[in-house]
TORMAR-169861 format. One record per residue: residue number from 1; residue in three letters; x, y, z of N, C-alpha, C, CB in turn. Coordinates in steps of 0.02 Angstrom, whole numbers, plus 32768, in hexadecimal, padded with zeros to 4 digits. Glycine has a CB too. Example, Ala and Ser with C-alpha at 12.3 -4.5 7.8 and 13.67 -1.06 7.14 Angstrom:
   seq   type    nc1    nc2    nc3   cac1   cac2   cac3    cc1    cc2    cc3   cbc1   cbc2   cbc3
     1    Ala   8294   7EE4   8186   8267   7F1F   8186   8294   7F5B   8186   8235   7F20   81C4
     2    Ser   8282   7F90   8162   82AC   7FCB   8165   8285   8002   818A   82C0   7FE2   811E
END
This chain:
   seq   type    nc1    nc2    nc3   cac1   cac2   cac3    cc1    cc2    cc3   cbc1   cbc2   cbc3
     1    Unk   678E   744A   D7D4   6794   7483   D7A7   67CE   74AF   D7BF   6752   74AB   D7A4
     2    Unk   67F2   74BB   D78C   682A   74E9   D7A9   6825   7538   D7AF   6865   74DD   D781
     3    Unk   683C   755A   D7D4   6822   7594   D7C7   6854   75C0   D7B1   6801   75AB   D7FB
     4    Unk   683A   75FE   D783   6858   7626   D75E   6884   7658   D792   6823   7646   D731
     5    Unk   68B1   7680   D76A   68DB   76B5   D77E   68A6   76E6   D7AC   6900   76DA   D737
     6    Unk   6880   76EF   D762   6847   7733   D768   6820   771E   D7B7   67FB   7733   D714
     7    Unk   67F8   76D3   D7C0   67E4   76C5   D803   6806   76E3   D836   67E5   7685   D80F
     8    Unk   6841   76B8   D831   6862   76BE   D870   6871   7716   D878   68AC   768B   D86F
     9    Unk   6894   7733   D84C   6886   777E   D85B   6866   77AB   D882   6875   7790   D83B
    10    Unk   682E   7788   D885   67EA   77C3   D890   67E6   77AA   D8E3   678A   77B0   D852
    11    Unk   6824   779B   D8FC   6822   779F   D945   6854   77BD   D95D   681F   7767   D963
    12    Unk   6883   77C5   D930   68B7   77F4   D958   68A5   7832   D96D   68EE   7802   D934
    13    Unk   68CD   7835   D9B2   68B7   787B   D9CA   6889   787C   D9F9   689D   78A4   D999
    14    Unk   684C   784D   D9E4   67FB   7857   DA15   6818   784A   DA68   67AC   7806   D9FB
    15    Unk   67F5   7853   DA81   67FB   786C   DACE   67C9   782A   DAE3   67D8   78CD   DAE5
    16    Unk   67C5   77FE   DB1F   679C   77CE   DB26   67B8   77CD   DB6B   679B   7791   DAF4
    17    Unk   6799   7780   DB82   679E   7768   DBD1   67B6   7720   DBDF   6755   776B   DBF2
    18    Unk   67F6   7720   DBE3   67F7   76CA   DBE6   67FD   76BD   DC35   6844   76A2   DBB7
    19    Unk   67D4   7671   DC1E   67BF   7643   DC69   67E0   7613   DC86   6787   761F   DC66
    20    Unk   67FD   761D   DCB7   6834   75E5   DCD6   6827   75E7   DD2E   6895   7602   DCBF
    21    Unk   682B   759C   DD34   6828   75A5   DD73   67FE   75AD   DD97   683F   75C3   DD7F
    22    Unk   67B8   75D0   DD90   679C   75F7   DDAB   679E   763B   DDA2   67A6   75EA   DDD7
    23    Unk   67CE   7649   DD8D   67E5   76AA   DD7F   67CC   76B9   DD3D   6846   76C5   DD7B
    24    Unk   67C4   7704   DD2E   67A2   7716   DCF8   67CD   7743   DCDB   6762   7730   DD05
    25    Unk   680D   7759   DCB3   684D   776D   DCAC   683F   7799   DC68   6885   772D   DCA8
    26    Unk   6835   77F5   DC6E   6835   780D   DC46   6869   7800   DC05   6831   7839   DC60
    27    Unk   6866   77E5   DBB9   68A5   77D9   DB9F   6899   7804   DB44   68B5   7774   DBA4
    28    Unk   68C1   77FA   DB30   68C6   781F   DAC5   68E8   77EB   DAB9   68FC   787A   DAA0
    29    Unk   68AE   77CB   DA81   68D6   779E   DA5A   6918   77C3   DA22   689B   7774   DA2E
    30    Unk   694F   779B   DA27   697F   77BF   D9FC   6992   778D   D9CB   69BE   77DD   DA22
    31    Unk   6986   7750   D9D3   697A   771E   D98C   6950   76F3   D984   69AA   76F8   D97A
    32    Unk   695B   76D7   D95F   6923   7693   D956   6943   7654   D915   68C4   76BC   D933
    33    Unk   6939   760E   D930   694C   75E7   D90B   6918   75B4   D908   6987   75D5   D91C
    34    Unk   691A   7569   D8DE   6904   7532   D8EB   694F   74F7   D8E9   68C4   7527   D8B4
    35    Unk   6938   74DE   D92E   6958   74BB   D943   6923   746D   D945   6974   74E0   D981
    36    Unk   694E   7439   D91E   692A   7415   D92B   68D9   7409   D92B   6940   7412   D94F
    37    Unk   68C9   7428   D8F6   688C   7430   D8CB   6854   7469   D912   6864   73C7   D8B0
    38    Unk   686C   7480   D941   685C   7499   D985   6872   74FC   D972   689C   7464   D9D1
    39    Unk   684C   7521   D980   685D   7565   D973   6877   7596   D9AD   6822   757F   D957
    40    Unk   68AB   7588   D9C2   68C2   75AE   D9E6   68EC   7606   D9E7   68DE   7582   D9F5
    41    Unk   68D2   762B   DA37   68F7   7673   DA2F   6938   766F   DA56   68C7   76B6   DA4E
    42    Unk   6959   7685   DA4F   6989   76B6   DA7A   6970   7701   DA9B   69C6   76C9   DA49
    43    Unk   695B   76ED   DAD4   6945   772C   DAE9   6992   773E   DB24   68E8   7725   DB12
    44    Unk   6970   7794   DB3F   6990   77AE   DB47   697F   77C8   DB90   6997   77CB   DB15
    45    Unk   696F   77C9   DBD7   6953   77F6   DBF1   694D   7846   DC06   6954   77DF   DC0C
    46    Unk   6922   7870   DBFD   6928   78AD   DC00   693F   78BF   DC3F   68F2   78C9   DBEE
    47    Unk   6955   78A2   DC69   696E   78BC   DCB0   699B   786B   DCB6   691F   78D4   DCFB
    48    Unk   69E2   7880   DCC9   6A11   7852   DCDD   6A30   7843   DC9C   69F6   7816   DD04
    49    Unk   6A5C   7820   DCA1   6A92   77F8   DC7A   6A79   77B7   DC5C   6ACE   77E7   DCA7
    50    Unk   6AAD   77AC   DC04   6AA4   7777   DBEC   6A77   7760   DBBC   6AA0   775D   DC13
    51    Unk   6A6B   7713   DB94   6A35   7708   DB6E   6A31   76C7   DB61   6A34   772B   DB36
    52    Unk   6A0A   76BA   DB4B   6A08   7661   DB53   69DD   764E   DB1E   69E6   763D   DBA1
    53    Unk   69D5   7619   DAF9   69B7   75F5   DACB   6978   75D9   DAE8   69E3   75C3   DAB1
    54    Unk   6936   75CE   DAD9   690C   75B3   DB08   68D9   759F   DAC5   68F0   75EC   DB4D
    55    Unk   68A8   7566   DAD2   686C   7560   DAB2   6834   75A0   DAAB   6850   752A   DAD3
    56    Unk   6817   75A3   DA6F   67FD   75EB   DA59   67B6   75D3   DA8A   67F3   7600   D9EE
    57    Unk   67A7   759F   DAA9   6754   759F   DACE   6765   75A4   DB01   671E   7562   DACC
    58    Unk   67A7   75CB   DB1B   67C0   75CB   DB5E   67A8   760F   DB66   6810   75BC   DB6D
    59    Unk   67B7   764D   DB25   67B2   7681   DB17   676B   7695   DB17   67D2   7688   DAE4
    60    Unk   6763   76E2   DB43   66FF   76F8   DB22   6716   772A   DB08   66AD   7711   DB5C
    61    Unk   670D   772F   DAD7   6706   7766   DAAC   66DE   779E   DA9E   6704   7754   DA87
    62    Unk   66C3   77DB   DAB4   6681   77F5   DAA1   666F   77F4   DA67   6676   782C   DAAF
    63    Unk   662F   7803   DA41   6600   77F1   DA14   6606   782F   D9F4   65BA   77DA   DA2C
    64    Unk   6631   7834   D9BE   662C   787A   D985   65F0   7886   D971   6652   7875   D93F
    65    Unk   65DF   78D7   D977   659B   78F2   D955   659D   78DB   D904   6597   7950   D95C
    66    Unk   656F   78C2   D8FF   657D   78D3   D898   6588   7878   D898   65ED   791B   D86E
    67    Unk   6581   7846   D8BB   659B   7804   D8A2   6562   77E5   D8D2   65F5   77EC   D8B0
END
């Protein structure tokens, strides 16, 4: 299933935790695509330099009130 504009949207901006390594890396997603039928962010980290493309189940996201 492909996903819409409107989907992918409703992550920009959010604040989450991506997992690498062992490390737990405060980051803001600043886009989002599907690549290869796979939904990936570009996050950003809130402390340090840079951004990188990564798988979105790499990403935790917190759980919006109201959903």
């Amino acid at each position: 299933m492909a996903a819409t504009v409107k989907e992918m949207a409703q992550y920009l901006g959010r604040p989450g935790h991506y997992h690498v390594q062992g490390m737990e890396v405060a980051v803001k997603v600043t886009d989002a695509r599907v690549s290869f039928g796979q939904v990936q962010f570009e996050i950003e980290p809130y402390s340090g330099t840079g951004s990188a493309w990564v798988a979105q189940d790499s990403v935790q996201l917190p759980v919006e009130e109201g959903k």
